[in-house]
C-alpha positions in Angstrom: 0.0 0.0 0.0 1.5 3.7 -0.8 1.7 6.4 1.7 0.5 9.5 1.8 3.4 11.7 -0.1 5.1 14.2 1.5 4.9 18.1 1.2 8.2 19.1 -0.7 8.6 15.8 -2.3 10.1 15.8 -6.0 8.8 13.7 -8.9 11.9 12.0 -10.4 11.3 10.4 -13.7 11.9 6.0 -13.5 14.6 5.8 -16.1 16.4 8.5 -14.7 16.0 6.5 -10.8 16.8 3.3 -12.7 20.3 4.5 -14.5 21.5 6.5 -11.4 20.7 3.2 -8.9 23.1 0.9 -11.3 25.3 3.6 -11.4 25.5 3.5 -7.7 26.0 -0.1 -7.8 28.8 -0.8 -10.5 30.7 1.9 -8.2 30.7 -0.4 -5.4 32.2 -3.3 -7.5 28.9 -5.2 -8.2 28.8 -7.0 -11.4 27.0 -5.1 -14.4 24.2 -7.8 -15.1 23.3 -7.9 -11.2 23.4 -3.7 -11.2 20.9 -3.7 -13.5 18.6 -6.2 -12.4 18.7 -4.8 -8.4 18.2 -1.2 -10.1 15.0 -2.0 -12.2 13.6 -4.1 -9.4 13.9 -1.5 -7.2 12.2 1.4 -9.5 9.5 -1.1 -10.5 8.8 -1.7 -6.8 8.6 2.3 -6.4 6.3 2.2 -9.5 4.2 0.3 -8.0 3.0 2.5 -5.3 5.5 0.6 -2.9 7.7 2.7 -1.4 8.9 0.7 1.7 10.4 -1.8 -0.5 11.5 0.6 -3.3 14.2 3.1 -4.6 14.4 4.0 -0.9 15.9 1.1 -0.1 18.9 1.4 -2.4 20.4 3.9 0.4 20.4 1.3 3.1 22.1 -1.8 0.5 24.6 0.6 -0.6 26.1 0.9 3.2 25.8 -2.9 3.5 27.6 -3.3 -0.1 30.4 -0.7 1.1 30.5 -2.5 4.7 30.9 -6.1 3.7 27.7 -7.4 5.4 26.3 -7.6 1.6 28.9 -9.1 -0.6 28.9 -7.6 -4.4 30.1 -10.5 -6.1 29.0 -13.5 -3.9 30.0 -17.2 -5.2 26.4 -18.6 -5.6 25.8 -22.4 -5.1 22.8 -24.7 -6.4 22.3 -27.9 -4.9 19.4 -29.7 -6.9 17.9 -32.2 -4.7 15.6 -34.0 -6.2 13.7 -33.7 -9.5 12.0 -31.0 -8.7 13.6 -29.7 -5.1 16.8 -27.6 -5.2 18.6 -24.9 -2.9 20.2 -22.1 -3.1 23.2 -21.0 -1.1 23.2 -17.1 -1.8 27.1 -16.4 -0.1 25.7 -13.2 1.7 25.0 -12.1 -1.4 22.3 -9.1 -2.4 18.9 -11.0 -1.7 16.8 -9.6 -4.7 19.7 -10.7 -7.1 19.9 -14.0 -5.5 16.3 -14.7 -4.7 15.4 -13.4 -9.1 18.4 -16.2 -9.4 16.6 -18.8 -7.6 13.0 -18.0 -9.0 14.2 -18.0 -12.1 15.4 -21.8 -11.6 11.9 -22.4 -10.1 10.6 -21.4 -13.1 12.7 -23.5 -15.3 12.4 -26.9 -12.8 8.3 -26.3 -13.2 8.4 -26.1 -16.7 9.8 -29.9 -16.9 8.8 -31.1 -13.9 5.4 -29.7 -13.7 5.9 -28.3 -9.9 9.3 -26.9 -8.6 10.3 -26.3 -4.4 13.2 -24.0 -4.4 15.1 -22.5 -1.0 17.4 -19.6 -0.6 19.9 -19.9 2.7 22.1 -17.0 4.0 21.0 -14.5 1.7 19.7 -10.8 3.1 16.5 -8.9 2.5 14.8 -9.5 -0.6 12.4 -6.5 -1.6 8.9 -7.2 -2.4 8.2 -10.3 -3.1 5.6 -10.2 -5.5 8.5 -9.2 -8.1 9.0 -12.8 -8.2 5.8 -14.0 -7.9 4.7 -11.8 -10.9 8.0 -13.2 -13.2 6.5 -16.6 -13.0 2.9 -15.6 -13.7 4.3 -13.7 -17.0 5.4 -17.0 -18.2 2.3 -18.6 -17.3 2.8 -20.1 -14.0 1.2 -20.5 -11.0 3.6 -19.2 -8.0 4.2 -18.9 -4.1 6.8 -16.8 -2.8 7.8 -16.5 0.9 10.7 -14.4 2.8 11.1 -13.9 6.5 12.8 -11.2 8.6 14.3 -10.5 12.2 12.6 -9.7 14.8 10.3 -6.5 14.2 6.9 -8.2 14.6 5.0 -8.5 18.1 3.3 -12.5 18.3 -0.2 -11.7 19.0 -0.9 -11.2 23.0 3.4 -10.1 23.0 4.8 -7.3 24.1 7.9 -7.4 22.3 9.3 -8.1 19.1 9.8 -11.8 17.9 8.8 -12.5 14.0 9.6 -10.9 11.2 7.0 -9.3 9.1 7.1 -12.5 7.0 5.5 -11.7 3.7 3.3 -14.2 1.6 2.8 -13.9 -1.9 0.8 -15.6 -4.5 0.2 -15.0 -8.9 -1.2 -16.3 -11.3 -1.9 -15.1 -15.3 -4.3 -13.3 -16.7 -5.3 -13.1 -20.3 -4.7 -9.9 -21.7 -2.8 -7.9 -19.0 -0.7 -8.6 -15.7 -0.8 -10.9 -13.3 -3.3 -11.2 -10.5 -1.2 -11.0 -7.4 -1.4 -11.0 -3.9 1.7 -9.1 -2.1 1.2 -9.0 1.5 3.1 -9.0 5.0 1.9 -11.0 7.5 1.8 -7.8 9.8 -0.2 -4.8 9.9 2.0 -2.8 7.9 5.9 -3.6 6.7 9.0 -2.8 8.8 10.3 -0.5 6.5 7.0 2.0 6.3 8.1 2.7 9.9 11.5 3.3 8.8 10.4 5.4 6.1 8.3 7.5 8.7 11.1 8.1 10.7 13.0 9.5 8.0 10.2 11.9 6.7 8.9 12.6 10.5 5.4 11.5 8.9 3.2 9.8 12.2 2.4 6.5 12.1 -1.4 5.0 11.9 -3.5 3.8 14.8 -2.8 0.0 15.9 -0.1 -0.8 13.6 2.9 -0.4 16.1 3.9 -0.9 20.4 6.6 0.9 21.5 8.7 -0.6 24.3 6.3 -0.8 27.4 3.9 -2.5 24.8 1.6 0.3 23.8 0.2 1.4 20.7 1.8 4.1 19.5 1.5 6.3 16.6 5.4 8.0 16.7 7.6 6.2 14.3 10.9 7.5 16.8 9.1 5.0 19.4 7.5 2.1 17.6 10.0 -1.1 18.6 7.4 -3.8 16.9 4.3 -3.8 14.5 1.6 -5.5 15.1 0.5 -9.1 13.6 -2.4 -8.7 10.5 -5.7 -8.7 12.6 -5.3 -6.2 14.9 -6.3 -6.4 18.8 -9.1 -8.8 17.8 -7.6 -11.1 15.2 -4.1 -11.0 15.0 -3.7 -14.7 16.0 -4.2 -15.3 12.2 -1.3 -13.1 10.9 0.6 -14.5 13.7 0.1 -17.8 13.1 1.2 -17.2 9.6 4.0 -15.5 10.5 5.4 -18.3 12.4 4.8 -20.9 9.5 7.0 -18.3 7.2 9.8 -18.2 9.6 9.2 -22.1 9.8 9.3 -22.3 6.1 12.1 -19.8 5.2 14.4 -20.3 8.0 14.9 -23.7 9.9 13.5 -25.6 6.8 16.1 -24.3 4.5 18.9 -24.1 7.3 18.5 -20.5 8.2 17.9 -18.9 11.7 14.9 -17.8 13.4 13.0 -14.6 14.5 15.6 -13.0 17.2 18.3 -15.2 16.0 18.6 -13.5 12.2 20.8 -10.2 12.4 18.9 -6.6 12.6 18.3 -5.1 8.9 19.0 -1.5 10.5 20.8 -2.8 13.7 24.3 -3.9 13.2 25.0 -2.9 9.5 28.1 -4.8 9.5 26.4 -8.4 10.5 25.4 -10.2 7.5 21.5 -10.9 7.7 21.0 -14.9 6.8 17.7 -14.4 5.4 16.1 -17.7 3.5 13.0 -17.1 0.9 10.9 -20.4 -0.5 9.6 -20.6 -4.5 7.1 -22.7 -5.3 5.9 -22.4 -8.9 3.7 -25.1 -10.4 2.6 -25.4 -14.3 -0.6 -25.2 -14.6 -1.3 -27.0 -17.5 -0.6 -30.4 -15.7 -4.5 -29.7 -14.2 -7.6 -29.9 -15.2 -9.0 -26.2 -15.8 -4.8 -24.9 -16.1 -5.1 -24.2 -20.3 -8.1 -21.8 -19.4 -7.0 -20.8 -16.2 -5.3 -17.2 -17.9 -8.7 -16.3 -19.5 -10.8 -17.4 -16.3 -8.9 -15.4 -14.2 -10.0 -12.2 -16.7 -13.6 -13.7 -16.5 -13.4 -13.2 -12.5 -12.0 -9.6 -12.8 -14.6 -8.5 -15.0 -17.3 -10.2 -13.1 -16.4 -8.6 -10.1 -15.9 -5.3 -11.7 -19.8 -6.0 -12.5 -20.4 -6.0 -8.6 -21.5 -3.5 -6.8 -18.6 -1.1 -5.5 -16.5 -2.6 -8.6 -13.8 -4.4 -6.6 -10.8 -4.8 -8.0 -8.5 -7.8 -8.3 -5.3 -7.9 -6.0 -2.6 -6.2 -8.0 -4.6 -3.8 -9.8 -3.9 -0.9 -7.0 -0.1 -1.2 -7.8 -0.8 -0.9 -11.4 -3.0 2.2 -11.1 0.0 3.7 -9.2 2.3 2.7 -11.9 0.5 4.5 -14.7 0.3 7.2 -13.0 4.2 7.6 -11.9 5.5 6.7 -15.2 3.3 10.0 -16.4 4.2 11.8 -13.3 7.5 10.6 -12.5 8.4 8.7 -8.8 7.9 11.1 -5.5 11.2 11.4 -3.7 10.5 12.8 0.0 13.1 15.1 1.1 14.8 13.0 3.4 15.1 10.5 1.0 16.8 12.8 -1.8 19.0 14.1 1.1 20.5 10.5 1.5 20.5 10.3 -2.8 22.6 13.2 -3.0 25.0 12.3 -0.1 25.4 9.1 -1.8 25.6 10.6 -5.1 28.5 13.1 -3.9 30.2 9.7 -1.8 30.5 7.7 -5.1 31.1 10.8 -7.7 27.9 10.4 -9.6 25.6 12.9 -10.5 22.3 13.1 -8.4 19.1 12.3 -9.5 17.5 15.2 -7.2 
């Protein structure tokens, strides 16, 4: 979901944010292919309307890259474990580079195999997930993507943080246009929108974050922990999936839990072991999966036909992307001070 955009906020075109962020990157030694793939990901997140997970994180990957605690040119390892199981040992590597890596071989392993289970160990933070999610769909699939966090996530009836925010994502095609696609932590909001908030001084929203005696609170400066999906009332169910994500993406694959995985913002020069699960299946080895593309157009339209016209689960992000690649990408003033810091750090031009 987008935030509210600040007041003094510039609009930044996308191919301008996409050539400056591989810029960035080839000046601290990573390879020109993975630039360029971290780079679009990230404006294509920021099209999207998703600006915890977009351009404003290239600020924060940049220190790791320069630090050590995200290695530029890691020595990635599959291990294919069966005929349609592998893992993927990502050497600290930068997890949206390694996690396209290993999707991208879920993809392939479906498309033989019919179904593909594919695990990412000692990686770091993968962006949003539904980048992946929506690759697979484009090609026709059917596909799960999972990613888990430290601990920034109160367990419902907690006072402190345990879980990460633990997001779930699920595509499919459509006939005729993108993907239908679900992208969504397993906590009231993401990590990173508090982050964000703190940067901008923007106020948090009611019931989405405890500070440290265990109280809602609405100032980013104090929020230690968001709250599970649910709220007060029904946040055993994002809890619950939280835990299985964590379950899935860290001890299953070899990776640690909750409070055992390193702090994203904490120490910078800890490398994170983050794990993230792929499962993409072909849908043409079931019944309704040569039709499914076009049925999943039929639904859309029906339920445009319903009263209130809802939409299907991916169409707000495209709405927001029309719109920024007319208007250009907002860049809240904090945010372009860190771009031009970094800008004048690495001797390239700004972007703001």
């Amino acid at each position: 979901m987008a935030h509210p955009i600040a007041a003094g906020s510039t609009r930044v075109q996308a191919d301008t944010l996409r050539h400056w962020a591989a810029q960035c990157l080839r000046a601290v030694d990573m390879p020109d292919d993975d630039a360029t793939l971290l780079a679009t990901s990230l404006v294509q997140t920021s099209l999207w309307g998703i600006d915890s997970h977009g351009i404003a994180r290239l600020t924060h990957y940049l220190d790791r890259l320069t630090r050590g605690s995200i290695k530029a040119r890691p020595s990635l390892s599959v291990q294919r474990t069966g005929a349609c199981t592998a893992q993927l040992a990502g050497d600290q590597g930068q997890g949206i580079v390694v996690a396209h890596k290993a999707n991208r071989l879920a993809i392939a392993i479906a498309r033989e195999q019919g179904i593909a289970a594919v695990g990412v160990s000692d990686s770091s933070h993968c962006g949003a997930i539904g980048l992946y999610t929506r690759e697979a769909a484009r090609e026709g699939m059917v596909a799960f993507a999972f990613t888990h966090a430290d601990s920034i996530a109160a367990p419902h009836g907690g006072e402190r943080p345990f879980f990460g925010t633990n997001p779930i994502s699920i595509a499919f095609p459509r006939e005729g246009g993108e993907p239908v696609c679900l992208d969504m932590a397993t906590t009231s909001i993401p990590w990173n929108r508090v982050m964000n908030a703190r940067r901008e001084g923007h106020p948090l929203p009611s019931d989405v974050a405890i500070d440290a005696q265990g109280r809602s609170t609405t100032d980013a400066q104090a929020a230690v922990a968001v709250t599970p999906l649910g709220g007060a009332s029904y946040g055993h169910k994002g809890y619950a999936l939280a835990l299985m994500v964590d379950l899935l993406c860290g001890p299953l694959l070899g990776n640690p839990f909750g409070p055992h995985i390193p702090s994203m913002f904490g120490n910078l020069d800890a490398p994170r072991r983050i794990g993230a699960f792929f499962i993409v299946i072909d849908p043409a080895r079931f019944a309704g999966g040569t039709t499914i593309a076009a049925t999943v157009e039929q639904m859309a339209r029906a339920l445009a036909d319903e009263p209130g016209a809802p939409r299907l689960p991916g169409d707000p992000e495209l709405a927001h992307q029309a719109e920024r690649l007319r208007a250009g990408v907002p860049i809240e003033p904090g945010l372009a001070a860190q771009m031009r810091d970094w800008s004048a750090r690495l001797r390239i031009a700004a972007p703001v």
